[in-house]
C-alpha positions in Angstrom: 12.4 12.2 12.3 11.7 8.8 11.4 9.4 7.6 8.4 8.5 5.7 5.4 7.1 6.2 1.9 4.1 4.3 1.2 4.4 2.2 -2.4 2.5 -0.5 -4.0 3.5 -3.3 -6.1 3.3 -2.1 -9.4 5.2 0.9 -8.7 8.1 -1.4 -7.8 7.1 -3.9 -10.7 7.1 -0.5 -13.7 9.7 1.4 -12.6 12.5 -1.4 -11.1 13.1 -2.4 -6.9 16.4 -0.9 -7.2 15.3 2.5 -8.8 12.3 2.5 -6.3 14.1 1.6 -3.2 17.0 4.2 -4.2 14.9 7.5 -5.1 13.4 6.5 -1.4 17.1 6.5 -0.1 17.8 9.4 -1.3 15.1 11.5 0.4 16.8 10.0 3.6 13.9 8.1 4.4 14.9 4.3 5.5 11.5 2.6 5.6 9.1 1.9 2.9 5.6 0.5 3.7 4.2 -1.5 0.8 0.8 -2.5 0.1 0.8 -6.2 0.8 -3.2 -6.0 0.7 -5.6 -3.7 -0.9 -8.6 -2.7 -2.4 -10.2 -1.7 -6.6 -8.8 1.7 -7.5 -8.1 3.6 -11.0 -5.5 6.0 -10.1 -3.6 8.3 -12.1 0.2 7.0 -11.9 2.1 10.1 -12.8 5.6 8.0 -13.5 4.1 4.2 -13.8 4.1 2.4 -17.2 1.0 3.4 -18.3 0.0 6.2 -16.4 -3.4 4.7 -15.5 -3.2 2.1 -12.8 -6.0 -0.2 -12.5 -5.8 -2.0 -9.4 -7.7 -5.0 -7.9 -9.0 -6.3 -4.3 -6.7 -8.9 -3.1 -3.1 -9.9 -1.7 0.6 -9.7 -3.4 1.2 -13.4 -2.4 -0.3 -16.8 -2.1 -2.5 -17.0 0.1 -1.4 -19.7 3.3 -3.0 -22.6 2.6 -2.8 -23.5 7.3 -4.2 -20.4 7.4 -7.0 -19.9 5.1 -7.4 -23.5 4.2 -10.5 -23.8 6.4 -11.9 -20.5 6.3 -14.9 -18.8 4.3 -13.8 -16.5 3.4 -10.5 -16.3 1.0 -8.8 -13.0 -0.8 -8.8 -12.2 -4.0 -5.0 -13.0 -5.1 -3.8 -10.0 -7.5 -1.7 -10.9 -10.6 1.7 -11.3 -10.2 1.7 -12.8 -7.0 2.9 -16.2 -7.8 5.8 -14.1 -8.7 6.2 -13.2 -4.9 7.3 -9.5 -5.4 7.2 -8.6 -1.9 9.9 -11.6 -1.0 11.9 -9.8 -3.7 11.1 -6.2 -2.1 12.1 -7.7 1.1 15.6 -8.9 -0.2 16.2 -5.6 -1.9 15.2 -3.6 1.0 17.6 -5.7 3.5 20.4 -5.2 1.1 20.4 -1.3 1.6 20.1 -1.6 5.5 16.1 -0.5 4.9 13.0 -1.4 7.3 9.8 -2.8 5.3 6.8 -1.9 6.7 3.3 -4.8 5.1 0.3 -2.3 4.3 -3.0 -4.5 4.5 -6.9 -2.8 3.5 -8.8 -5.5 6.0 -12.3 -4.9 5.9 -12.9 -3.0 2.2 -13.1 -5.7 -0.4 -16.0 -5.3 -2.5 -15.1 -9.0 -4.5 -15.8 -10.3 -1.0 -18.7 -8.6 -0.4 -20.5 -9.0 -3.6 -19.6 -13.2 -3.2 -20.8 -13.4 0.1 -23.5 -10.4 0.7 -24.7 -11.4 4.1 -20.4 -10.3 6.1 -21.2 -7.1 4.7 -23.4 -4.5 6.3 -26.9 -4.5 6.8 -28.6 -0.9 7.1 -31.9 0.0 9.0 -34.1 -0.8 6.1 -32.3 -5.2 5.7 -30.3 -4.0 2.8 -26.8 -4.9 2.0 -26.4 -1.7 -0.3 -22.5 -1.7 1.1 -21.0 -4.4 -0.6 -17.2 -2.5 0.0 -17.5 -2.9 3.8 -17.1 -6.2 6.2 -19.0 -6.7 8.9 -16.2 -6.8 12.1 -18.8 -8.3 13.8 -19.4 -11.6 11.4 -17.5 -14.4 12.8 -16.0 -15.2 9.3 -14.5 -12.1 8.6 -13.2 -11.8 11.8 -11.4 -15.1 11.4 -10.5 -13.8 7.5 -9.1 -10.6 9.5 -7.0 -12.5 11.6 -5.7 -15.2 9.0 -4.8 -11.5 6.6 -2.9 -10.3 9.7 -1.0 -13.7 10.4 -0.4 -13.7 6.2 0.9 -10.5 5.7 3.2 -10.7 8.9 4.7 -13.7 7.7 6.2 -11.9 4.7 8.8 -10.6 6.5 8.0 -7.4 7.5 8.3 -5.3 10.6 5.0 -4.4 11.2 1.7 -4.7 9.6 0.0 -1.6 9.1 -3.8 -2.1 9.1 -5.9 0.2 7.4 -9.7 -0.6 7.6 -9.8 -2.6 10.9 -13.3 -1.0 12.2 -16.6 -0.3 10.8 -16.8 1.5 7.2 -18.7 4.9 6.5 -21.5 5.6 4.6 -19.8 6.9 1.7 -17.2 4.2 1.7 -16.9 3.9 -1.9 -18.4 1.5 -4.6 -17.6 2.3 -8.1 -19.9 4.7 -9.4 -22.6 6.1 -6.8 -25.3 8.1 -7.4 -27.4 9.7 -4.9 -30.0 12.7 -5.8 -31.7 13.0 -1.6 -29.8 15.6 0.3 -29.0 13.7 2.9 -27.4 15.3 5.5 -23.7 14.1 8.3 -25.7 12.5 10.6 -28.7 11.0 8.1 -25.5 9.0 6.3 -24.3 8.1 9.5 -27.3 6.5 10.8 -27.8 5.1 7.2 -24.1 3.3 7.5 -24.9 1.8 10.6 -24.7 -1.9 10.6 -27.8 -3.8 12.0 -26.8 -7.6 11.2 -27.6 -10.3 13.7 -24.5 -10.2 14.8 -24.0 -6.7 15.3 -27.7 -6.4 17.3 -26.8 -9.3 19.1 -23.4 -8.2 20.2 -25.2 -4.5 21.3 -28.0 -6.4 23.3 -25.4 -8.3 25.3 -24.5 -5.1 26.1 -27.4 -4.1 27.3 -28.4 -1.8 24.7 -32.3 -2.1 23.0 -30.8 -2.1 19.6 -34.2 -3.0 18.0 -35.2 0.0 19.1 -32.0 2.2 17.7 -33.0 0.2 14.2 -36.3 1.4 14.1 -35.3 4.5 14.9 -33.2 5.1 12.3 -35.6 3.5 9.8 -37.6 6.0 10.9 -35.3 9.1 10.8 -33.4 8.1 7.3 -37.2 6.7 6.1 -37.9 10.3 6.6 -35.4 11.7 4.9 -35.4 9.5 2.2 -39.4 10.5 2.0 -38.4 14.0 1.6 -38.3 15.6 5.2 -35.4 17.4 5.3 -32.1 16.5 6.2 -30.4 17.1 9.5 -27.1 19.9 9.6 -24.2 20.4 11.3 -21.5 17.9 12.1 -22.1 14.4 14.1 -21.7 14.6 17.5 -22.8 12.5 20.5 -24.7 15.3 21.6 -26.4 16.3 18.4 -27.3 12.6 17.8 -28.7 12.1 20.6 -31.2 15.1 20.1 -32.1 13.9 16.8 -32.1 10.0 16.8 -32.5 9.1 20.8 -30.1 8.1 23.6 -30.9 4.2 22.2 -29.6 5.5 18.8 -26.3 6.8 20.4 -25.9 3.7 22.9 -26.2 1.2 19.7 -23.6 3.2 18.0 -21.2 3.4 21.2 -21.7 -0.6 21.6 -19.8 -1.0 18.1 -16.9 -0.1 19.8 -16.3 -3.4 21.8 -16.6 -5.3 18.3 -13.9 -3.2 17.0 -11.4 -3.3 20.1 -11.8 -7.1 20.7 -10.7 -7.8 16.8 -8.1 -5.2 16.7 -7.0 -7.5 20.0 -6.9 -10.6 18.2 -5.2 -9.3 15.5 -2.7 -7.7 17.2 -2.0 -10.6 19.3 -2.1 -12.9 16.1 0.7 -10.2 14.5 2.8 -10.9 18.0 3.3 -14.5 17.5 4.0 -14.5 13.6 7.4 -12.2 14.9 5.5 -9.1 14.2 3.8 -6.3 15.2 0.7 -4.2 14.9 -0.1 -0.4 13.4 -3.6 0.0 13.9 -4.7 3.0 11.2 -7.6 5.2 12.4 -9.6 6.3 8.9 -11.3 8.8 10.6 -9.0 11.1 9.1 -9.5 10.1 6.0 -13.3 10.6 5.8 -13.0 14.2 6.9 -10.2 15.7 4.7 -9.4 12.8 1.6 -11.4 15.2 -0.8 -10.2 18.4 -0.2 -7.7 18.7 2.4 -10.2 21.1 4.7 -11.6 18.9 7.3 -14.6 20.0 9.8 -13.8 21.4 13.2 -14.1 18.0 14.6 -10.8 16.5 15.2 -10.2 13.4 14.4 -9.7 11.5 17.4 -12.6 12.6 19.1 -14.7 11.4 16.3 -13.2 8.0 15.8 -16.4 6.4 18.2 -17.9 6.8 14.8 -16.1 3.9 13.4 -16.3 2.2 16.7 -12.8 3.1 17.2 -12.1 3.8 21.1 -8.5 5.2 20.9 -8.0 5.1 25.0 -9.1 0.9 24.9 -7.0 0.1 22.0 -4.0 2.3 23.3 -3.6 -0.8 26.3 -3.6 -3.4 23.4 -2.2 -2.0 20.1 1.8 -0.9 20.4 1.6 1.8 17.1 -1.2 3.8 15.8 -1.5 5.5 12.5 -2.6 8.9 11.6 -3.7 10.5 8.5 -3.6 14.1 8.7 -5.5 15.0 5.3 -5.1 18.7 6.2 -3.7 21.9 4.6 -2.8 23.6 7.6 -0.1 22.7 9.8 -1.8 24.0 13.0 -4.8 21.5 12.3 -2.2 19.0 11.7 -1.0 19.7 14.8 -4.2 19.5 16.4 -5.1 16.1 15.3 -1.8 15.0 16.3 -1.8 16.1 19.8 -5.5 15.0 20.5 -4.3 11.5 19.0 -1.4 11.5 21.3 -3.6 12.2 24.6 -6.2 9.7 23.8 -3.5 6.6 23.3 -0.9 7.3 25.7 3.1 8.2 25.5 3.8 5.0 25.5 2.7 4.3 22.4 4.2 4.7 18.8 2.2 7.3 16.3 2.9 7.4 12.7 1.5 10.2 10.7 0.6 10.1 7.4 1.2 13.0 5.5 0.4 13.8 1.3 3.2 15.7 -0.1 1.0 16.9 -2.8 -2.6 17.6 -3.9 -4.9 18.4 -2.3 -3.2 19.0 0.9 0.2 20.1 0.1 1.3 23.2 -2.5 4.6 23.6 -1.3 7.7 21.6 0.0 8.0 24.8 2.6 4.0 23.9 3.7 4.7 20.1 4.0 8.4 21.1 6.2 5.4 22.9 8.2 3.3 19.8 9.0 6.3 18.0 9.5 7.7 20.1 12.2 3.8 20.3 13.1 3.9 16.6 13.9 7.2 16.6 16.1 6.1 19.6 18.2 2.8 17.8 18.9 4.1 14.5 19.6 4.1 12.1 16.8 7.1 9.4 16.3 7.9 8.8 12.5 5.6 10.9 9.0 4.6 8.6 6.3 4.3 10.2 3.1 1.3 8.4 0.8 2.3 7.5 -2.1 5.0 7.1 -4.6 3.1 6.2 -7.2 0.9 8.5 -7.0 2.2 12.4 -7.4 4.8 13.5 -9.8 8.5 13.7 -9.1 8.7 17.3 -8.8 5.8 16.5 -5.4 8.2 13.7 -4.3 11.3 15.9 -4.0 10.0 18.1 -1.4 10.7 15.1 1.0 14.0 15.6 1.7 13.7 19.6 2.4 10.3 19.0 4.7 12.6 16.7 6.6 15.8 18.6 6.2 17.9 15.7 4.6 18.4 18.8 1.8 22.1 19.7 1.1 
């Protein structure tokens, strides 16, 4: 089965190109997919220099000055880049007969967001308490999305894999949160939906009362917040539409058309750089990242929550990623399968796949996703991320894909 390991930078920059690109060899996987774009983290780097990895917002390379000389908005360049790493992880992987793969976070960048407060997302209540997430609908990060795209496409690389490319959740994450009201699924959802002029304006044109579905959920979350208490169970369109009201649900199914017309452009703006698109869902993410037991909802029929409709952007987007953040290879297979029906055969679907914590104890359980994800339809696992888990985690590669002697 085909595949890649995701890296970033500075595990390539600690530990050497060469002695990266050959332990990824030697699982017998041919494709790496770095992260050309992406997002503040402190993560524990097992093998990296200093085993604490601080990482910034921004982009492994210069920023194009015909592409982002008129625009806005701008990223954050990391350090290093004049150095242009990923030209050098480009020659290296060439040499060995490898495929590079350009990872891009899009619409997560809280150094844009706490510059330019009013692309972010506007709640119910006028705040811009989510300084992390980018409006899709704000016409300058759309056009920041698309320069990104064009940018990180003209580094050479096969495809660029874009995580972040729909609306952000409630608890996407901003340093250190604190929050002491129970709230409950769908109280955070209607809390994390976005209610900028841009976004009403795009859901009226649609037809949808969205001052209505804003007062509503002032009302509801208001509630809440107040001290009623919060609603249970999981979100669904039926159970929101009970609890909020059908204007509610229509505002929230309206996002979708701001989310498949950028993934559009952006795809089409990957096309003419030589390039080509993986559009990756994070609904998968939000249910299982933690603790690798997500809620019965699969993931693809919850991905209207982001305003991701998987059936619209299956006619525009050529691959699709998956990240199966799940312990059990029969919910693995699940999501798979349910991912596969909603985008067509046609269609390329990468899985993404942790070899270790929390999801995976055991090379013999991650061989189980992995035959998991051929049985139910999926094209190529990705295994996030090098840098990340211990060697003794990244040697069950090779026996979960039976490359083992």
């Amino acid at each position: 089965m085909d595949g890649s390991v995701y890296v970033y930078v500075e595990d390539v920059r600690d530990e050497g190109v060469g002695r990266v690109l050959d332990r990824i060899a030697g699982y017998g996987v041919r494709e790496v997919t770095v992260a050309a774009a992406y997002h503040g983290a402190r993560d524990v780097t097992p093998h990296g220099a200093s085993r604490v990895t601080v990482r910034a917002d921004g982009v492994h390379f210069p920023p194009p000055a015909d592409l982002f000389g008129d625009l806005r908005l701008v990223p954050p360049v990391q350090a290093g880049a004049a150095e242009e790493p990923l030209v050098a992880l480009r020659e290296a992987v060439a040499d060995r007969g490898m495929t590079l793969h350009g990872w891009a976070v899009f619409l997560h960048n809280v150094t844009l967001g706490l510059r330019n407060p009013d692309v972010t997302v506007q709640d119910c209540f006028g705040g811009r308490g989510f300084p992390a997430a980018l409006c899709p609908a704000h016409p300058d990060v759309r056009l920041y999305a698309v320069a990104l795209a064009r940018s990180v496409a003209r580094q050479g690389v096969s495809s660029v894999v874009a995580e972040s490319l729909h609306f952000g959740a409630f608890a996407q994450g901003y340093q250190q949160e604190r929050c002491f009201v129970p709230l409950g699924p769908m109280d955070e959802f209607l809390f994390g939906l976005c209610f900028c002029s841009w976004c009403m304006r795009r859901a009226a044109d649609l037809g949808v009362k969205a001052e209505v579905a804003r007062e509503e959920c002032a009302r509801i979350v208001g509630g809440v917040l107040d001290g009623d208490p919060p609603a249970q169970g999981e979100v669904t369109r039926a159970a929101l539409t009970a609890y909020a009201g059908p204007e509610v649900v229509a505002y929230a199914r309206a996002r979708s058309e701001t989310v498949t017309s950028l993934v559009s452009e952006v795809s089409s703006a990957v096309a003419a750089e030589g390039s080509r698109l993986t559009f990756l869902d994070g609904t998968g993410h939000g249910k299982g990242y933690a603790d690798g037991l997500p809620p019965a909802g699969l993931a693809a029929h919850d991905a209207w929550q982001l305003g991701v409709d998987l059936v619209a952007l299956g006619d525009l987007v050529p691959s699709f990623g998956v990240l199966a953040y799940a312990r059990d290879a029969a919910r693995v297979a699940d999501d798979v399968g349910a991912y596969r029906r909603s985008v067509g055969n046609d269609r390329e679907l990468r899985v993404v796949l942790r070899p270790g914590r929390p999801d995976t104890d055991s090379e013999d359980r991650l061989a189980a996703k992995v035959r998991a994800v051929r049985a139910a339809g999926g094209d190529a696992v990705d295994f996030h991320a090098y840098g990340l888990v211990p060697y003794s985690v990244l040697n069950r590669i090779p026996g979960a894909l039976g490359h083992k002697a």
